[in-house]
C-alpha positions as CSV (number, residue, x, y, z in Angstrom):
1,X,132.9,140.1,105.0
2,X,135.6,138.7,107.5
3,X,136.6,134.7,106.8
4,X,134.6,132.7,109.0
5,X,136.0,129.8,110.6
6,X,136.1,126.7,108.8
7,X,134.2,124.3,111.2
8,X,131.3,126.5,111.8
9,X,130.8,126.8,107.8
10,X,131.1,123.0,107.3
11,X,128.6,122.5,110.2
12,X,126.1,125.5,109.2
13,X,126.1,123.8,105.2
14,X,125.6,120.4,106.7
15,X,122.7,121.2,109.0
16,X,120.9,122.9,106.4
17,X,121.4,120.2,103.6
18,X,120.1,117.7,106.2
19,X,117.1,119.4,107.4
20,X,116.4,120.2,104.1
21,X,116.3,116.4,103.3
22,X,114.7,115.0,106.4
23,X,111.8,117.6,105.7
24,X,111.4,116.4,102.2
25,X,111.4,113.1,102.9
26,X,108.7,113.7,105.4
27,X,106.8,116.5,104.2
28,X,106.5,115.9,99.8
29,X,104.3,113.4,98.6
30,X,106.8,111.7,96.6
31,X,103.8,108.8,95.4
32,X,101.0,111.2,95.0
33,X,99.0,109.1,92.6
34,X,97.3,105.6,93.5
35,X,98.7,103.1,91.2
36,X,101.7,105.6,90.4
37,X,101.6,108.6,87.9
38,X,100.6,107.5,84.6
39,X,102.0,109.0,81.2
40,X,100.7,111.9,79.2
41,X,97.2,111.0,77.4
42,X,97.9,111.8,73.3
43,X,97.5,115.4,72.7
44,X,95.4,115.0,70.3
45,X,92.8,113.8,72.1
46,X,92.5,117.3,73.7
47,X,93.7,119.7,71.1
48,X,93.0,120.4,67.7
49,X,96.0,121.1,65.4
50,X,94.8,124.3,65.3
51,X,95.3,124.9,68.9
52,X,98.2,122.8,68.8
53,X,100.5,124.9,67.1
54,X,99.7,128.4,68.1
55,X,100.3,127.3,71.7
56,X,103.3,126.1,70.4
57,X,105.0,128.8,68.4
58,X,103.8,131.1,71.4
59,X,105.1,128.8,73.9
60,X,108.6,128.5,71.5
61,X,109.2,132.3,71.0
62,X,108.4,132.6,74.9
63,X,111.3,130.4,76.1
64,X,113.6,132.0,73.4
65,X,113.1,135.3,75.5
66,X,113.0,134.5,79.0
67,X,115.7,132.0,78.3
68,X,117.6,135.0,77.0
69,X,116.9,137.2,79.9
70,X,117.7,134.6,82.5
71,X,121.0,134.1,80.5
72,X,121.7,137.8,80.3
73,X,120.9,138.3,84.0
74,X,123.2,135.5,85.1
75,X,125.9,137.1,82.9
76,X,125.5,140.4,84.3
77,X,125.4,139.1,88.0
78,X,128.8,137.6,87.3
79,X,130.4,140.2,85.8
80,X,129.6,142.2,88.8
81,X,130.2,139.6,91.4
82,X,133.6,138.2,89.4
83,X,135.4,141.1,88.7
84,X,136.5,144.7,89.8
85,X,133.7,146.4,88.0
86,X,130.9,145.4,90.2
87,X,133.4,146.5,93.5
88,X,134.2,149.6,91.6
89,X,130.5,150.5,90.7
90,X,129.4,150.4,94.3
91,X,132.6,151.0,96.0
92,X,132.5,154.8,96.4
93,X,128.7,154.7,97.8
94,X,128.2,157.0,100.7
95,X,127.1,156.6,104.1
96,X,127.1,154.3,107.0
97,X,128.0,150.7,106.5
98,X,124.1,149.8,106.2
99,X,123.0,152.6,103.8
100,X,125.9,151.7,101.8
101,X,124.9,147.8,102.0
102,X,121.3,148.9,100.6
103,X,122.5,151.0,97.7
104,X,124.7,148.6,96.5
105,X,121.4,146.3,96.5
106,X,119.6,148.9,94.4
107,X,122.9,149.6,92.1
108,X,123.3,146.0,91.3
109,X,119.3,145.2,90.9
110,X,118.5,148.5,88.8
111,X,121.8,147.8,86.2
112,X,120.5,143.8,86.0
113,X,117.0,145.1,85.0
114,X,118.5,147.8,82.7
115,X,119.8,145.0,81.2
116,X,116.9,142.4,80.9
117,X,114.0,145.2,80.1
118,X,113.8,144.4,76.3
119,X,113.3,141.0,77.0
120,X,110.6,141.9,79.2
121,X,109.2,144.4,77.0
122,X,109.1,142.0,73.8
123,X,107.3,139.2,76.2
124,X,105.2,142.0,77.0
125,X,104.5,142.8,73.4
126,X,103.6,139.6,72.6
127,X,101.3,138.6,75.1
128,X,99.6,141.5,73.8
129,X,99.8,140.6,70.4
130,X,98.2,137.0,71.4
131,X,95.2,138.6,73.7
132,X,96.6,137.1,76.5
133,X,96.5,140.7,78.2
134,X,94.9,144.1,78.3
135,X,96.6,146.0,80.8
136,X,97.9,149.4,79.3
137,X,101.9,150.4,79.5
138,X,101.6,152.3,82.0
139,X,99.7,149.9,84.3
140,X,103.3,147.0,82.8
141,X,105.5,150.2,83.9
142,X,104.1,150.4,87.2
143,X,104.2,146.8,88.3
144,X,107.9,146.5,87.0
145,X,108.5,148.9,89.4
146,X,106.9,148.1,92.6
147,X,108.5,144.6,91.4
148,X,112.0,145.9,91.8
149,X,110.5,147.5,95.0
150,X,109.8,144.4,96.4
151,X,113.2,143.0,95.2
152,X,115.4,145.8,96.2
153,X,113.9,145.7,99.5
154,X,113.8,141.7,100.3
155,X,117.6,141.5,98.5
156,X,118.6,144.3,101.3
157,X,117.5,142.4,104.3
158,X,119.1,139.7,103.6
159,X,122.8,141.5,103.3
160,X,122.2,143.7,106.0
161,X,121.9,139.9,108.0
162,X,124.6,138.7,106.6
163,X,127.3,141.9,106.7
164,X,125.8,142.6,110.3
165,X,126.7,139.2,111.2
166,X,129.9,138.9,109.5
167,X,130.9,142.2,111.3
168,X,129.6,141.4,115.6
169,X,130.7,137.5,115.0
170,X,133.5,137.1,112.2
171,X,134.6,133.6,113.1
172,X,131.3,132.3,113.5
173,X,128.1,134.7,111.6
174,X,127.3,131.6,109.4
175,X,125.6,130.2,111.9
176,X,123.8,133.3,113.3
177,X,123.0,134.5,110.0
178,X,121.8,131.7,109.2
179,X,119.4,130.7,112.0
180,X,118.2,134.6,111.2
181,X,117.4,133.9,107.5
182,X,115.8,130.9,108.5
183,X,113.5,133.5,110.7
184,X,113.2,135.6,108.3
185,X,112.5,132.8,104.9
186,X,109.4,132.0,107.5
187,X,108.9,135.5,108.5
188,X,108.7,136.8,104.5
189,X,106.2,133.8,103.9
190,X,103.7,134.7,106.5
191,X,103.3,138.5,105.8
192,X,103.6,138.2,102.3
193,X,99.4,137.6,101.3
194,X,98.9,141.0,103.8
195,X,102.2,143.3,103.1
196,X,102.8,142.5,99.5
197,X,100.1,141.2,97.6
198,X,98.1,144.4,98.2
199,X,100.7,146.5,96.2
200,X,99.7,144.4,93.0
201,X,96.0,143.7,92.9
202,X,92.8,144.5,94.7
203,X,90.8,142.1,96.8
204,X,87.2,141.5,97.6
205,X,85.7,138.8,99.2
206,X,83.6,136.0,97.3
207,X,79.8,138.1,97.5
208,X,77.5,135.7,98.8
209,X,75.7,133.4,96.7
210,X,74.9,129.9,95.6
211,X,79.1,129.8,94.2
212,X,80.3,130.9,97.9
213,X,77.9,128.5,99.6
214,X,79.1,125.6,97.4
215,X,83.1,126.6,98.0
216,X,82.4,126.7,102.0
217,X,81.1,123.3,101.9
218,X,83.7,122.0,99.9
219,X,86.0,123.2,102.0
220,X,84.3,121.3,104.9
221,X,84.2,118.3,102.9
222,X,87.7,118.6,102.6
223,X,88.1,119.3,106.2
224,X,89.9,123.0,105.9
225,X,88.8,125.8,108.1
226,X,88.2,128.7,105.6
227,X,87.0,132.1,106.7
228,X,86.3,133.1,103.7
229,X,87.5,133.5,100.0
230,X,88.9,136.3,97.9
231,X,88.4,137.5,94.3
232,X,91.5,139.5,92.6
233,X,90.7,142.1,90.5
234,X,93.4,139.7,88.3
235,X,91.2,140.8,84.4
236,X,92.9,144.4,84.2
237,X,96.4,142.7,84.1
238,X,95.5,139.2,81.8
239,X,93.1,137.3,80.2
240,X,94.3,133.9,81.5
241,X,93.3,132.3,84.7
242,X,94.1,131.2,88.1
243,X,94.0,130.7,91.3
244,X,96.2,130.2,94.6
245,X,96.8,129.9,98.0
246,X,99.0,132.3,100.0
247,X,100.3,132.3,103.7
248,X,99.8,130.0,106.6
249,X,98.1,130.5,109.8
250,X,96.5,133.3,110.4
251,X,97.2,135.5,106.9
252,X,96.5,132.0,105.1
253,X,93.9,132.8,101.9
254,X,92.6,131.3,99.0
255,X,92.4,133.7,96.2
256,X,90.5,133.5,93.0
257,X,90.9,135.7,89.7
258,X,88.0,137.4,88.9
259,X,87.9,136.2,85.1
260,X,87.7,132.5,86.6
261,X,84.7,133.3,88.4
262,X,83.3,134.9,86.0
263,X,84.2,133.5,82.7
264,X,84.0,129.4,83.7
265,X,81.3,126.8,84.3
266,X,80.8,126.6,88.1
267,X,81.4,122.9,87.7
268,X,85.1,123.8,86.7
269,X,85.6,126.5,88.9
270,X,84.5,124.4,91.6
271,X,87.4,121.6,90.6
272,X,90.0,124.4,90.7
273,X,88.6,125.8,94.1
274,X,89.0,121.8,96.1
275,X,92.9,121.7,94.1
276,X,94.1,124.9,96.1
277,X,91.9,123.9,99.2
278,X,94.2,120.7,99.3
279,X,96.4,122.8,99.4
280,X,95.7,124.3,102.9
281,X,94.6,121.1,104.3
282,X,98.0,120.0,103.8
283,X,99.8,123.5,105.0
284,X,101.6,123.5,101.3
285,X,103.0,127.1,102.2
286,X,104.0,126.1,105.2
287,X,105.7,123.7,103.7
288,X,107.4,125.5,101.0
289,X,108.1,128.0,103.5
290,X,110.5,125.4,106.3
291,X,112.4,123.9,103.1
292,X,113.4,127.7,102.2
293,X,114.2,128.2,105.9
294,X,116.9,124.8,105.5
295,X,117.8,126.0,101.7
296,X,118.5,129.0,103.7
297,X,121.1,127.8,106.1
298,X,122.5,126.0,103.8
299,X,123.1,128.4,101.2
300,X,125.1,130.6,104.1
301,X,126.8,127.5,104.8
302,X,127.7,127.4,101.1
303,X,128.5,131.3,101.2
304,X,130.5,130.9,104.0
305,X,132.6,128.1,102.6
306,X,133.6,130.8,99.3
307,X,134.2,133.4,101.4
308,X,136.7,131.3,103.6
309,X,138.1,129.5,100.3
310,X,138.9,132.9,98.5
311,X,140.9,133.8,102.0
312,X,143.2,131.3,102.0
313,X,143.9,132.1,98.7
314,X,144.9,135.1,99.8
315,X,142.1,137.4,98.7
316,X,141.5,139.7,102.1
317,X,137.9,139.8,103.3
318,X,136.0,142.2,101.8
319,X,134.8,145.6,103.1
320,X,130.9,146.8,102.6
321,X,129.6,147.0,99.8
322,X,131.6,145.5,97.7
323,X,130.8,142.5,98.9
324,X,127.2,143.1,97.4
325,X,128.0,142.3,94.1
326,X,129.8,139.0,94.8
327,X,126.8,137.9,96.8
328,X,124.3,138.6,94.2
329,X,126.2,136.9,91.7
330,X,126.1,133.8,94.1
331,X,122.7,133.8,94.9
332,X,122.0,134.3,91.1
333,X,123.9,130.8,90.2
334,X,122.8,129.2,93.5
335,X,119.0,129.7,92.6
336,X,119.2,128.7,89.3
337,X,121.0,125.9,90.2
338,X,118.8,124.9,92.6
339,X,115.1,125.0,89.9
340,X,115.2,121.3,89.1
341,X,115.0,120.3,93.2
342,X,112.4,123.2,93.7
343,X,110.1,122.4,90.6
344,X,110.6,118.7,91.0
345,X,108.9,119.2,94.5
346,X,106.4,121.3,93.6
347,X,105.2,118.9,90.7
348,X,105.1,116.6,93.4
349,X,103.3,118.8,96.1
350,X,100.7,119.7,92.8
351,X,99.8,116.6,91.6
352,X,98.9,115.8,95.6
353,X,96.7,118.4,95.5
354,X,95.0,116.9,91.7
355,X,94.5,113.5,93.4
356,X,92.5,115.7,96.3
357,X,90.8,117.4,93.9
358,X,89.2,114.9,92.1
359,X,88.7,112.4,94.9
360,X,86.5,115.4,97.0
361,X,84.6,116.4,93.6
362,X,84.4,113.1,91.9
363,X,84.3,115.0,88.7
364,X,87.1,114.0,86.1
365,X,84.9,115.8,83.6
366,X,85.4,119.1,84.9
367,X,88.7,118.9,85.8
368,X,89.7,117.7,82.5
369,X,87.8,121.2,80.7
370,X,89.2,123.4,82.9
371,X,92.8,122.0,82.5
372,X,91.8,122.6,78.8
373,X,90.7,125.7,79.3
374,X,93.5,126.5,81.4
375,X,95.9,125.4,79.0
376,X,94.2,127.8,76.0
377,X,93.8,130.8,77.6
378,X,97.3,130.7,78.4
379,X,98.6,129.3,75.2
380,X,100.2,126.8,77.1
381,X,102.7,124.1,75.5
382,X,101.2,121.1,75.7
383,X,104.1,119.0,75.0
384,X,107.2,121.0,76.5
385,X,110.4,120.2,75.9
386,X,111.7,117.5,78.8
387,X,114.7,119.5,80.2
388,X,112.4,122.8,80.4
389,X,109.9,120.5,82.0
390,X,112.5,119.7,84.4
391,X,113.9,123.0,85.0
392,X,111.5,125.0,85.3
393,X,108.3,123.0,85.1
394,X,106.5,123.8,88.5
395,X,103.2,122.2,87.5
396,X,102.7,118.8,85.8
397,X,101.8,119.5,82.6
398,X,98.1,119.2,81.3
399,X,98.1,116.5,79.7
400,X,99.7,114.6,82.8
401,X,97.4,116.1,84.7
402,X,94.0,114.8,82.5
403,X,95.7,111.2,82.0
404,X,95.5,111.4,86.4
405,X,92.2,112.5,86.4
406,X,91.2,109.4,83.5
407,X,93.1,106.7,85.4
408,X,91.5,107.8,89.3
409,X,88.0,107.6,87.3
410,X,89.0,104.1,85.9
411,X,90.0,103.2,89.3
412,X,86.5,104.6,90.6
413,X,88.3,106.9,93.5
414,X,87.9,103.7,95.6
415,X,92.0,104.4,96.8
């Protein structure tokens, strides 16, 4: 990967930094709640001790593991990136410059989950353990495979754009490769509900019924154009529930686990339904999808600025694939780096979609028992942490969220 020239990275990172902050400033509901968001209602007003504390000690031994893995996995993608192993492990790959480009990908993917299985394997054991699913080893094996699949694959695009670029334009591939990232962040978003959500579960649509009929005219209440709704054959992976919306345009869906529909009062069900229907009448995805496409262009930008920094301190560009490694390693530190920006707006862009909720259902009751329910089939922390909240929270938590839906029925939805 050839040094670009310094102006064209500088211009490339600030483009995408500024488009990325225009577009939040316009596009994230930064004062979703009328009369502002108010704090956390006392837990035990929702929880018995009981429930309390095994959602606790689950949620506690959780974060020890996936914390581990993540800090494992960062490790291992620097020791790659950082040093001569991870040039020396790919470096005698054979084949053309963009088979070589792909099995680096794969090399560097397959040693990182090598690495982080028994941390995924003792998660898996104890959401076992704790009933939260029933989906034999086999079934686990399988998806951890068409997981690194999807990986692999998605990882390989994105270095064949940027060491095909870097080799027809070396003074100036950040910005190409960046515009085609861009294409391609929006691209990957819109195909995703049709090419890869199929490898992972079955669909079916809502069978009709007095539950379908009352979905469709919610969703006309809430003034979203829904062709219809899907059911997930979710129950043969986990007991817990959910729901969510997926694409934009014409793959757009709304996608319900089978175990909400059948295992929850309709009332409930019917709350969760109008939260990810706000979602599609405010084009969420789409949303999420154009920030990507700016964190995009400015994470070349970024790359780009390394890349020329390392040559002027008179490391020579480096050949395929041994730039793979170094890469990786960057867009490992780069995206965890990045999780309090991401969650922070996607708290933001969630409690939006609350606020809708409840204002369309005017039913604070049901969306308080479902966020309970949600909360116990999950064996949710109630009371997290505050910099895991921050980190990694994507969702307000539930007792946020009831404490909204108790201050908008005060306020009789009259805002």
């Amino acid at each position: 990967m050839s040094s670009p020239d310094r102006r064209v990275a500088l211009v490339v990172t600030l483009v995408g930094g500024a488009a990325f902050v225009v577009l939040a400033a316009l596009l994230v509901p930064w004062q979703p709640v009328p009369g502002g968001t108010p704090a956390p209602v006392a837990v035990s007003s929702v929880f018995t001790p009981e429930q309390l504390a095994r959602g606790e000690e689950y949620a506690r031994w959780s974060r020890v593991l996936s914390w581990s893995s993540l800090a494992v996995s960062l490790v291992v993608s620097c020791v790659l990136g950082f040093s001569r192993w991870g040039q020396r492990l790919v470096g005698r790959l054979p084949g053309w410059w963009w088979v070589r480009v792909v099995l680096a990908v794969a090399v560097v993917v397959l040693v990182g989950r090598v690495c982080t299985l028994p941390f995924s394997v003792a998660l898996r054991r104890r959401a076992l353990d704790h009933g939260l699913s029933n989906q034999a080893w086999s079934g686990f094996a399988a998806d951890v495979a068409r997981t690194e699949i999807v990986q692999i694959v998605a990882l390989s695009l994105l270095l064949l754009v940027l060491v095909g670029c870097a080799r027809l334009w070396p003074r100036v591939w950040p910005a190409v490769a960046g515009g085609l990232l861009a294409v391609l962040v929006l691209a990957g978003s819109f195909v995703y509900p049709v090419l890869v959500e199929p490898l992972f579960n079955e669909f079916r649509p809502l069978e009709a019924g007095s539950l379908r009929t009352d979905i469709l005219a919610l969703a006309d209440r809430e003034g979203v154009s829904v062709d219809d709704v899907l059911v997930a054959d979710a129950s043969r992976r986990t007991t817990t529930l959910n729901a969510y919306v997926s694409g934009f345009g014409s793959t757009r869906r709304v996608v319900l686990y089978d175990n909400l529909v059948d295992d929850v009062p309709r009332a409930q069900v019917l709350s969760v339904v109008a939260h990810e229907l706000a979602h599609a009448k405010h084009d969420d995805v789409l949303t999420g999808s154009l920030l990507g496409a700016a964190g995009a262009v400015f994470g070349v930008g970024l790359l780009a600025l390394v890349v020329g920094g390392l040559s002027r301190r008179g490391r020579p560009s480096m050949p395929e694939p041994a730039v793979v490694p170094l890469v990786l390693a960057l867009l490992a530190i780069g995206t965890f780096l990045a999780s309090p920006v991401q969650n922070t707006i996607s708290r933001q862009i969630e409690t939006r979609a609350d606020v809708d909720a409840l204002e369309v259902t005017r039913d604070p009751g049901a969306f308080e028992a479902v966020q309970r329910q949600l909360a116990l089939r999950s064996l949710a922390d109630p009371t997290p942490p505050a910099l895991s909240q921050f980190w990694f929270g994507s969702h307000p938590t539930g007792l946020t969220r009831i404490a909204i839906a108790q201050q908008l029925a005060e306020r009789g939805f009259d805002d």
